[in-house]
C-alpha positions as CSV (number, residue, x, y, z in Angstrom):
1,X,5.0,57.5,15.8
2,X,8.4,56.6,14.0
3,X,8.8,54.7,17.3
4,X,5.8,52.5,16.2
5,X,6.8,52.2,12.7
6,X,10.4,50.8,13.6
7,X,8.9,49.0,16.3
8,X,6.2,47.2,13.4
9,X,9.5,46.9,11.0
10,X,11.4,44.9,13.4
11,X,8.9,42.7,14.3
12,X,8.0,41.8,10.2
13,X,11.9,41.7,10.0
14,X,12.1,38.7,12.9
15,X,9.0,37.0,11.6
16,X,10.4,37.0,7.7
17,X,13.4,35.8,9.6
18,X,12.1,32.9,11.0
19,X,10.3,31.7,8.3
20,X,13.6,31.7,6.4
21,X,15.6,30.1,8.9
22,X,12.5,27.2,9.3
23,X,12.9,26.9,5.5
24,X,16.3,26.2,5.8
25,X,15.9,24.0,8.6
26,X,13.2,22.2,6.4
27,X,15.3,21.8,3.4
28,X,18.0,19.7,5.2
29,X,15.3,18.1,7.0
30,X,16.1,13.9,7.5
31,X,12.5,13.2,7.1
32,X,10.6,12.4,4.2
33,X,7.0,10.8,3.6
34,X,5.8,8.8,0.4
35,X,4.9,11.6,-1.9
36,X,8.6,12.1,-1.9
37,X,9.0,8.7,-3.5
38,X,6.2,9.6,-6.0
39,X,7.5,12.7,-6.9
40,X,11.2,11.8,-6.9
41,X,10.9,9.3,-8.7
42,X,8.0,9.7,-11.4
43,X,10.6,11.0,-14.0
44,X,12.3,8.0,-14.3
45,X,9.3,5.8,-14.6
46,X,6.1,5.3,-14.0
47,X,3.6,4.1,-11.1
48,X,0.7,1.7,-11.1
49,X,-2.1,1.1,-8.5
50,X,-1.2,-2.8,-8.3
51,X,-3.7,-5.2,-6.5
52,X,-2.7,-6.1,-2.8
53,X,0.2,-3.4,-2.6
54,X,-1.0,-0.4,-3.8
55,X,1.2,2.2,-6.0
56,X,3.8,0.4,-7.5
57,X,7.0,1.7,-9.4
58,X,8.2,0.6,-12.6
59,X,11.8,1.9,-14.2
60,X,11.9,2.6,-17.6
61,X,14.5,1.1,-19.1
62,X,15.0,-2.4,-20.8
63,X,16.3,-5.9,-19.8
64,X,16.5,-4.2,-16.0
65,X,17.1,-6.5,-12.9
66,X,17.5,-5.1,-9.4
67,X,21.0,-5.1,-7.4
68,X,22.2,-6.3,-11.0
69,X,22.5,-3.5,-13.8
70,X,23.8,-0.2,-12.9
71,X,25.6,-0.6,-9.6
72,X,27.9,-2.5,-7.7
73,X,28.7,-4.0,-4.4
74,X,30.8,-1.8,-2.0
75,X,32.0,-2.7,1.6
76,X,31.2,-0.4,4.7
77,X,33.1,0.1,7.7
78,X,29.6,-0.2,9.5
79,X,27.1,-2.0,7.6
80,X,29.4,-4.5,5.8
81,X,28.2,-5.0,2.1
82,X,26.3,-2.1,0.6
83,X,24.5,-1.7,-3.0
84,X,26.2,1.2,-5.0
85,X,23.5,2.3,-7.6
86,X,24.5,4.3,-10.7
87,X,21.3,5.6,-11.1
88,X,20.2,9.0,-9.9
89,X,17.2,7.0,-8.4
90,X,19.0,4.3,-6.8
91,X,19.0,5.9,-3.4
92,X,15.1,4.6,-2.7
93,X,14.6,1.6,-4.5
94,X,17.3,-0.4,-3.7
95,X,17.6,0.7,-0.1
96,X,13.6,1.0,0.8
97,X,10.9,-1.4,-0.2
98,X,11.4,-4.6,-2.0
99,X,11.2,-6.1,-5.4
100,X,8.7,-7.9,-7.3
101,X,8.6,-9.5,-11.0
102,X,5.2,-8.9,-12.9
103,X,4.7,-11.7,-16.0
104,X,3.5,-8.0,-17.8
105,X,4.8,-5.0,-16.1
106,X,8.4,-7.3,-15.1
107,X,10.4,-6.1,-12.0
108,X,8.4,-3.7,-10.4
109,X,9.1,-1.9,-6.8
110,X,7.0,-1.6,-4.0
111,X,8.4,1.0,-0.8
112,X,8.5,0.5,2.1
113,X,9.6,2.5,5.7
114,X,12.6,0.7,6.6
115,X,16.5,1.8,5.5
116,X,18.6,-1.0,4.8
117,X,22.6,-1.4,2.9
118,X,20.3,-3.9,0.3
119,X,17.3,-6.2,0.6
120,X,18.6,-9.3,-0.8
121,X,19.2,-12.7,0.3
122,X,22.9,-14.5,-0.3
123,X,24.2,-18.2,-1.3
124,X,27.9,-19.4,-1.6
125,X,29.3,-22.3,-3.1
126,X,31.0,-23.8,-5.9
127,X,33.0,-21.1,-6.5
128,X,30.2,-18.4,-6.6
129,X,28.5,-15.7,-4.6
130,X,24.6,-15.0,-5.7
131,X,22.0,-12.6,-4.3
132,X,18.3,-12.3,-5.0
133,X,16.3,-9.6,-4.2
134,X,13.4,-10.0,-1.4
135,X,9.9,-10.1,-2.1
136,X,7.3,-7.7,-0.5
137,X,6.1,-9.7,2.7
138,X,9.1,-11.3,3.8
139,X,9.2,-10.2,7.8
140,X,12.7,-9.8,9.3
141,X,12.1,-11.2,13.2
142,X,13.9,-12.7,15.5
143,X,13.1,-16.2,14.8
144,X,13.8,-15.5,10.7
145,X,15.2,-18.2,8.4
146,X,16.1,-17.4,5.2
147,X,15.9,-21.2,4.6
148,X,12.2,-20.4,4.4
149,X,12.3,-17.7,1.4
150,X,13.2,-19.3,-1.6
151,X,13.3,-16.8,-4.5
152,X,12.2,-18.0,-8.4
153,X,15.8,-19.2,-9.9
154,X,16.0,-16.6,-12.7
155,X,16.0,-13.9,-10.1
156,X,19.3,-14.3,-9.0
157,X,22.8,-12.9,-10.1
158,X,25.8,-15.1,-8.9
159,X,29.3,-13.8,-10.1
160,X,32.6,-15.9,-8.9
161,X,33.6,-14.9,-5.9
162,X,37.0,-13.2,-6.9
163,X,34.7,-10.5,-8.3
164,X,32.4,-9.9,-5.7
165,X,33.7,-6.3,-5.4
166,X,34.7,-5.6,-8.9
167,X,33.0,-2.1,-10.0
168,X,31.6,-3.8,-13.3
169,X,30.3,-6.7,-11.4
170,X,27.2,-7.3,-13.9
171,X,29.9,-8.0,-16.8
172,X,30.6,-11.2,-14.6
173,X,27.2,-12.7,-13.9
174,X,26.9,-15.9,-15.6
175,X,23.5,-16.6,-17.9
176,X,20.6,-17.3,-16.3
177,X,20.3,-20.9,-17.5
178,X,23.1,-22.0,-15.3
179,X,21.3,-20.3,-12.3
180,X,19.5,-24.1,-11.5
181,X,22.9,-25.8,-11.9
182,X,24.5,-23.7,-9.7
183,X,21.7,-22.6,-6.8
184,X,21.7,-26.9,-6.2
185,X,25.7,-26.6,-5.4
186,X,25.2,-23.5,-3.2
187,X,24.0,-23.0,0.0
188,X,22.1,-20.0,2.0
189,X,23.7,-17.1,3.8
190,X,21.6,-16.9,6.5
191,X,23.6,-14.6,8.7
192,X,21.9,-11.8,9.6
193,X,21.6,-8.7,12.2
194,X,20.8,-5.2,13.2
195,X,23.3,-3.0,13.3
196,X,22.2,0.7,14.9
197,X,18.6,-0.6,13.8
198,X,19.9,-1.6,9.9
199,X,19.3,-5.1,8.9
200,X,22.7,-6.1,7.6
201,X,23.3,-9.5,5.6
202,X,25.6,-10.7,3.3
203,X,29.5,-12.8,3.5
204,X,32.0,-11.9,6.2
205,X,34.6,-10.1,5.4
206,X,37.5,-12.6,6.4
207,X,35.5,-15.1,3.9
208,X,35.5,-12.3,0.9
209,X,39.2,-11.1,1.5
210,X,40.3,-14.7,1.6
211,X,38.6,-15.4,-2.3
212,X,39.1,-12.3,-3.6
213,X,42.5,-12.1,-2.5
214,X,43.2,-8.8,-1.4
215,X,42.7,-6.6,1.8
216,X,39.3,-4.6,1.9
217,X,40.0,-1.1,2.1
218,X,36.0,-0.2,4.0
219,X,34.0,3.0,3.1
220,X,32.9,5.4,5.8
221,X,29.3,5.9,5.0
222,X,28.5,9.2,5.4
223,X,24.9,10.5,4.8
224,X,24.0,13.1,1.7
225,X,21.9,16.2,2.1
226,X,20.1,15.7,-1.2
227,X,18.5,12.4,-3.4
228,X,20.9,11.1,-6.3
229,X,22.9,8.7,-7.3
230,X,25.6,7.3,-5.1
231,X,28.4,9.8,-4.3
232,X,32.6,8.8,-4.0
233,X,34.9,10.8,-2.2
234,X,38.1,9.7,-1.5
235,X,37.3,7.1,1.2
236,X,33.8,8.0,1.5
237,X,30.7,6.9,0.1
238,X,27.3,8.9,0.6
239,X,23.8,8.2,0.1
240,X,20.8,10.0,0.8
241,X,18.9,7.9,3.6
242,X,16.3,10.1,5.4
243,X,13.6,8.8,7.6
244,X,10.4,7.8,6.5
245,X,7.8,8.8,8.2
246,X,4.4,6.5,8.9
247,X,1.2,7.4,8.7
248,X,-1.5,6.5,7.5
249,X,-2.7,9.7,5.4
250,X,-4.7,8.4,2.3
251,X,-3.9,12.1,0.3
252,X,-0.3,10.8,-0.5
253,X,-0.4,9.5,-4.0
254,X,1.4,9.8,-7.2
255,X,0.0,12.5,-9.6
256,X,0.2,10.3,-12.4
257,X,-0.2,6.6,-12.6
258,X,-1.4,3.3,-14.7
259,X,-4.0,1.5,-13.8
260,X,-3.5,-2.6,-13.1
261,X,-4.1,-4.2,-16.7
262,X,-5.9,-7.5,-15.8
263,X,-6.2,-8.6,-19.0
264,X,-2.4,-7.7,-20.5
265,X,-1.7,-9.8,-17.2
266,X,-3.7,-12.6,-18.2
267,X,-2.2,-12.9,-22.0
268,X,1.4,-12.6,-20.4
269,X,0.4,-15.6,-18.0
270,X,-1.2,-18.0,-20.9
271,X,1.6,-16.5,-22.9
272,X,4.2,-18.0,-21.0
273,X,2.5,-21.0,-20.8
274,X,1.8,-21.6,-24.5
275,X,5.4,-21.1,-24.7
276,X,6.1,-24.1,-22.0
277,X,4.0,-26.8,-24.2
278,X,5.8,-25.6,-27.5
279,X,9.2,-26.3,-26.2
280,X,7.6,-29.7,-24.7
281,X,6.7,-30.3,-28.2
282,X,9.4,-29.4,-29.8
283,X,11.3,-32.2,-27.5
284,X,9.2,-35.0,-28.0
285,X,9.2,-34.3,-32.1
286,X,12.8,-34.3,-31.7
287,X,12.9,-37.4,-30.2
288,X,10.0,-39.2,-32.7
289,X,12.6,-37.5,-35.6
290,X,15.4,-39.4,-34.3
291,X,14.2,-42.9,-34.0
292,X,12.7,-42.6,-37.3
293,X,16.2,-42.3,-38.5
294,X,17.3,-44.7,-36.2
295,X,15.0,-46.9,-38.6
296,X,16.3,-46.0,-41.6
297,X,19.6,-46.5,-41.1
298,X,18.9,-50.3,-39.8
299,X,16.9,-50.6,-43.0
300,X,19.7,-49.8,-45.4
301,X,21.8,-52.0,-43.7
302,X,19.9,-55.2,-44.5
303,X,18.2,-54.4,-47.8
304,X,21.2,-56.9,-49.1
305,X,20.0,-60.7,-47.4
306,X,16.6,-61.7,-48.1
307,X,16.4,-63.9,-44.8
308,X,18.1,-61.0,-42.7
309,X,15.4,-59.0,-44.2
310,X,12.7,-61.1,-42.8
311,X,14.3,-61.5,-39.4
312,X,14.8,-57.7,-39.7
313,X,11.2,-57.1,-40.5
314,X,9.8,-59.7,-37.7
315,X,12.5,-57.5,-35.8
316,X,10.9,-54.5,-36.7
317,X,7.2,-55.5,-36.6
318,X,8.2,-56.0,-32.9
319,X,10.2,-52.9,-32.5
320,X,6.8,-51.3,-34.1
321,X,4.3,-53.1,-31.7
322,X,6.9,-52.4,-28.7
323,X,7.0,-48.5,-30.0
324,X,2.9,-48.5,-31.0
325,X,2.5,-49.7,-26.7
326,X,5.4,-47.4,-26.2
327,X,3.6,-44.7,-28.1
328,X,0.1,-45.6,-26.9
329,X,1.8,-45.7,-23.6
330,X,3.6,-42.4,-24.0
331,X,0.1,-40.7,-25.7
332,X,-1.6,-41.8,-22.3
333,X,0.7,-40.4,-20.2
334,X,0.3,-37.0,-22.3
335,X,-3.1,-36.9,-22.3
336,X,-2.6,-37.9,-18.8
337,X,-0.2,-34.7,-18.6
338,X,-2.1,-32.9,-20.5
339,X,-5.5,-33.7,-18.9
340,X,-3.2,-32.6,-15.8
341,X,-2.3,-29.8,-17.1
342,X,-5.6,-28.5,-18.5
343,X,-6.9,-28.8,-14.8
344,X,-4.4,-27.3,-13.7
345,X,-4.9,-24.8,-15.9
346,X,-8.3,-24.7,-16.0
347,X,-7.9,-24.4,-11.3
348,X,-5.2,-21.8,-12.4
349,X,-7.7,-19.9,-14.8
350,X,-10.6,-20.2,-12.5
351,X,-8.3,-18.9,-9.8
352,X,-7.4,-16.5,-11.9
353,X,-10.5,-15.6,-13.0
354,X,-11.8,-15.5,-9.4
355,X,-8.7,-13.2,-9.0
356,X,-9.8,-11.3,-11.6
357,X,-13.3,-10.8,-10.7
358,X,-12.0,-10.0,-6.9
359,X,-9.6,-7.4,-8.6
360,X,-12.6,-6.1,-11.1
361,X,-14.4,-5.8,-8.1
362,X,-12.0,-4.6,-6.2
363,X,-11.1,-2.0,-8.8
364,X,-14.9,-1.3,-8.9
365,X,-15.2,-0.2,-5.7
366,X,-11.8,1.3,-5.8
367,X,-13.4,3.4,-8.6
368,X,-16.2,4.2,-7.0
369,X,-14.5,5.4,-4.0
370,X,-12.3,7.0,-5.9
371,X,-15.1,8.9,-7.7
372,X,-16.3,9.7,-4.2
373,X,-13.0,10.5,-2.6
374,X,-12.6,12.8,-6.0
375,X,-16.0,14.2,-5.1
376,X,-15.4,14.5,-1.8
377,X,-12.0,16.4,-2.6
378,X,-13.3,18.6,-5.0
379,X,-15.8,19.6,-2.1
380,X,-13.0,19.6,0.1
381,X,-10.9,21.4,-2.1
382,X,-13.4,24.5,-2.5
383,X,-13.8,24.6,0.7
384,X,-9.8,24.5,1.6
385,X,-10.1,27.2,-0.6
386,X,-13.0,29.1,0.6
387,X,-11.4,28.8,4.1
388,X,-8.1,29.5,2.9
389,X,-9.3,33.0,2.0
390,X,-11.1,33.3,5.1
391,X,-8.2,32.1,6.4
392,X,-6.0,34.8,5.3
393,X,-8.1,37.2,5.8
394,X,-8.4,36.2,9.5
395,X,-4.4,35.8,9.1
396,X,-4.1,39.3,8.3
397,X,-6.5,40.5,10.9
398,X,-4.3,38.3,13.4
399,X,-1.6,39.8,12.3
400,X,-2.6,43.6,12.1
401,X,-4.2,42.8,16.1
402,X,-1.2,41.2,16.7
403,X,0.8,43.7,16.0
404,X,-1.8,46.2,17.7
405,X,-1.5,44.1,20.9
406,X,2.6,43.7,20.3
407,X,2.9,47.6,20.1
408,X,0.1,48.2,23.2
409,X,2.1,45.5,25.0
410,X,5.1,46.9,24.0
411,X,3.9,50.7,25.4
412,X,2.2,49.0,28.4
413,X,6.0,47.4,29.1
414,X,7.1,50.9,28.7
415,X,4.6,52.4,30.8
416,X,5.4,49.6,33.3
417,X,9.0,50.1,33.3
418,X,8.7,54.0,33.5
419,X,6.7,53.4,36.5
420,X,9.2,51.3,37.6
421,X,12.2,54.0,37.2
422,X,9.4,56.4,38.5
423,X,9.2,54.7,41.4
424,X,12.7,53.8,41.8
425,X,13.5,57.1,41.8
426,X,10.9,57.9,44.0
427,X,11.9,55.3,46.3
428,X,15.5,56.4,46.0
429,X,14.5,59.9,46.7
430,X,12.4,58.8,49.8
431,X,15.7,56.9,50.9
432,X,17.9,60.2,50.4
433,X,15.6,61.7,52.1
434,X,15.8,59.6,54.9
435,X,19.1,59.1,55.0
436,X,19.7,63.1,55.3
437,X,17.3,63.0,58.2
438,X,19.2,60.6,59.6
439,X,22.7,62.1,59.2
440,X,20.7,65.9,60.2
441,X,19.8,64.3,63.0
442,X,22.8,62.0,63.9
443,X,24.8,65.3,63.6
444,X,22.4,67.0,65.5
445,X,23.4,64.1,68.2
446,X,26.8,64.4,67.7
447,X,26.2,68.4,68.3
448,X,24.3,68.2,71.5
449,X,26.7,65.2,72.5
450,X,29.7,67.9,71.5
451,X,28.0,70.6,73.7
452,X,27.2,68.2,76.7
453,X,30.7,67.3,76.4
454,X,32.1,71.0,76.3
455,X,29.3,71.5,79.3
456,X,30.8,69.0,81.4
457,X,34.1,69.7,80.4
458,X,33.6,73.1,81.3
459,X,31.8,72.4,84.9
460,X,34.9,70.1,85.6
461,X,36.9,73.0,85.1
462,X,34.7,74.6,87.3
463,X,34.7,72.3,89.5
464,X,38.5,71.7,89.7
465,X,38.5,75.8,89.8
466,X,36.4,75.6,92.5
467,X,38.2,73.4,94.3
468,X,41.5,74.3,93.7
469,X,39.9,78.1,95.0
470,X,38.9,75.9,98.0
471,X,42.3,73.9,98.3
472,X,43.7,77.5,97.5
473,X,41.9,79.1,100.0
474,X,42.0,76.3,102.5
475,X,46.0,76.8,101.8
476,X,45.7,80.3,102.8
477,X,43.7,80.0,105.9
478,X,46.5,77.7,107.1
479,X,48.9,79.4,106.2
480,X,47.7,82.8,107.8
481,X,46.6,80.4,110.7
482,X,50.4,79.4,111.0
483,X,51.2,82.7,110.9
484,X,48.9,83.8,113.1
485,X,50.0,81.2,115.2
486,X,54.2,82.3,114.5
487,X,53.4,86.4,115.4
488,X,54.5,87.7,118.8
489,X,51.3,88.2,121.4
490,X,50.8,91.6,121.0
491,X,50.4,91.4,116.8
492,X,47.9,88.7,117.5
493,X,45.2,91.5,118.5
494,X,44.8,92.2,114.4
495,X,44.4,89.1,112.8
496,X,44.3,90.7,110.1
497,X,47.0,93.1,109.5
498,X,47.7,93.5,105.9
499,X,44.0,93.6,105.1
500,X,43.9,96.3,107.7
501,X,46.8,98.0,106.0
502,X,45.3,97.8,102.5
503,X,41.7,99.2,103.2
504,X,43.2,102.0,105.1
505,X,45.3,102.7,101.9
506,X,42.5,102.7,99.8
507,X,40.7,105.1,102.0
508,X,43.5,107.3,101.5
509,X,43.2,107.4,98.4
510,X,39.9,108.2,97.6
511,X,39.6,110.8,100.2
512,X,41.5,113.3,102.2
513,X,40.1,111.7,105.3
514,X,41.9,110.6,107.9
515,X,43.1,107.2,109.1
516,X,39.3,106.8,109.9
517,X,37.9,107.4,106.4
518,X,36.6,111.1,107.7
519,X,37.7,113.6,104.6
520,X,37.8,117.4,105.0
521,X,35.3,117.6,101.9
522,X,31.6,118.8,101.6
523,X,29.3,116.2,101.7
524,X,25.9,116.8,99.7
């Protein structure tokens, strides 16, 4: 049982483990999806559903301008020319997404997949380096112009060149009402490429060391673990650049946003208009205010000759009929203007209208489908939650049968193995077993082999006994033969004289017998 119980401890122990180590894995994780950009950055401003591009961001703060206040231009030893933002936001919208300027809501940002050093467009000339940022639908391809962009003139920043670099760039941007002046003396940077997949713009380096003057020292760009504002270090400059990913879930949204005021729009538009004929006005009362004193002067020059006077006033009864065709002229060319203008602006307001009506509709159905989605979700939503319990629940029955089937697996792997070792040893006791047999019976072998050896050792001694007995005897027989053969005639009648010799000695001595083995004793 304690068995179990550590067994069940170590396996909560490795799962509790693994969830912290995914954690951290998910914590410095590279890849990010939208609601990060809606959460992120929701505390600095604030997000609108805007027609045609969908959840829009809006910074709050006054007089801003993107790639202008709050930042700088720093160079990179691998992207070239990158936008430094001061803000703690600055690492989305000014490196994802582009820029556009609302007549209501002004510069408003709109994200987008795709990492880049900045999305601007560049001019030179005359002295002066400009950028502008780039709209939502401008496509970066192969066959790209920037020739074909041309951004509104109040939208770009030019600085001279000298300060290109200069950390307080935005104190050098000249007003806004030069911008015309100087976007007709400057021309289009329309170098462009992909570097490691980064679309990288911008002036050369040769070209920005030779008008500022000095060397450029690059940045390594180095990527940070966490969103905020741009980070120095020594020679290093990080930004927080993750991946972000596509899809196309509809349940990423911002949990607070403003919905697209048509009508604010439309006062800002007619606004702005209004404003366009009062300065027209204004000129053309000017102009009436100084040739009406023009008119007086000449008058108080010739109020002293009567005949200069009438000359004068024929004079001026002509200037008067020349300035009533002039006027008449000029008043039908207004009207003309004017009658231009109201058609245009009556074409603009019907377009507008039309707009409008599209958007109302639009935001009808919008509405309605989001009343349905909203529906839907709060369906959805209890039953996420009704399945979430049933969910766990099943969870925790996985888990406790899990853990059943980890700790009969586990016993089963110990049954297994101890039938393993069982048999192992049963296997190596067989073996044993058979290997004593075999050295029983290999010394058995060896014994018998011994003994058939000492056998035949022993009948070759036998043998050489025997025949050395024979060779022995053999020996004898010719030697008694030669003897035999050596003795006189008369000793040849006993072959045999020494064996006579010795049985008649050993008659002797067993009996008292004479020579012929006759004793004097009794005999039974």
């Amino acid at each position: 049982m304690k068995r179990i119980l550590k067994l069940c401890l170590m396996v909560l122990l490795a799962g509790m483990f693994c969830t912290v180590r995914n954690q951290a894995s998910a914590q410095v994780s590279a890849t990010v999806s939208y609601q990060t950009f809606y959460d992120d950055l929701s505390p600095y401003g604030e997000w609108i559903d805007y027609p045609d591009y969908g959840y829009v961001w809006r910074p709050d703060m006054d007089d801003f301008r993107p790639y202008s206040t709050g930042g700088h231009w720093v160079w990179t030893d691998e992207y070239g020319s990158m936008w430094a933002s001061d803000y703690d936001w600055g690492w989305a919208p000014f490196h994802y997404g582009r820029w556009l300027y609302d007549e209501y809501y002004g510069w408003v940002w709109v994200p987008g997949y795709e990492w880049a050093p900045a999305w601007v467009e560049w001019r030179t000339g005359g002295d002066y380096y400009g950028w502008a940022p780039l709209g939502p639908g401008v496509s970066i391809s192969l066959n790209f112009s920037f020739g074909r962009y041309s951004p509104p003139y109040d939208s770009w920043c030019f600085v001279p060149r000298q300060y290109i670099l200069s950390p307080r760039v935005y104190d050098y941007c000249v007003p806004q009402y030069q911008n015309t002046t100087i976007i007709n003396n400057t021309t289009i940077i329309n170098n462009y490429s992909r570097t490691n997949n980064v679309f990288v713009t911008g002036p050369s380096r040769y070209e920005v060391e030779r008008y500022t003057n000095d060397r450029i020292t690059p940045f390594r760009l180095r990527e940070a673990l966490r969103p905020g504002r741009t980070q120095f270090s020594h020679n290093t400059v990080s930004v927080f650049r993750p991946e972000v990913q596509k899809t196309s879930d509809r349940s990423f949204a911002p949990r607070n946003f403003e919905r697209y005021n048509t009508q604010n729009a439309r006062n800002a538009f007619e606004s702005r208009r209004d404003q366009g004929i009062v300065n027209n006005v204004e000129k053309r009362n000017g102009f009436d205010r100084r040739q009406m004193q023009n008119n007086d002067r000449i008058e108080q020059r010739s109020n002293g000759n009567g005949f200069d006077r009438r000359q004068l006033e024929q004079r001026n009864i002509e200037q008067q009929q020349r300035e009533n065709r002039n006027v008449f002229e000029r008043r039908q060319n207004e009207m003309r203007q004017q009658q231009e203008m109201g058609r245009q602006q009556q074409e603009q307001r019907n377009n507008v209208e039309q707009r409008q009506n599209e958007m109302r509709q639009q935001q009808e159905m919008r509405r309605q489908q989001q009343d349905q989605r909203n529906n839907f979700e709060q369906r959805q939503n209890e039953m996420r939650q009704q399945q979430e319990m049933r969910r766990q629940q099943q969870d925790q029955r996985n888990n406790f049968e899990q853990r059943q089937n980890e700790m009969k697996q586990q016993q089963e792997v110990r049954r297994q193995q101890q039938d393993q070792r069982n048999n192992f040893e049963q296997r190596q006791n067989e073996m044993r077993q058979q290997q004593e047999m075999q050295r029983q019976q290999e010394q058995q072998r060896n014994n018998f082999e011994q003994r058939q050896n000492g056998m035949r050792q022993q009948q070759e001694q036998r043998v050489q006994q025997m025949r050395q007995q024979q060779e022995q005897g053999q020996r004898m027989q010719q030697e008694r033969q030669q003897q035999y053969n050596q003795q006189p005639q008369q000793e040849r009648g006993n072959p045999f004289p020494q064996q006579q010799q010795q049985q008649q000695q050993q008659q002797q001595s067993q009996g008292n017998g004479g020579g012929n083995g006759r004793g004097h004793g009794r005999h039974g």
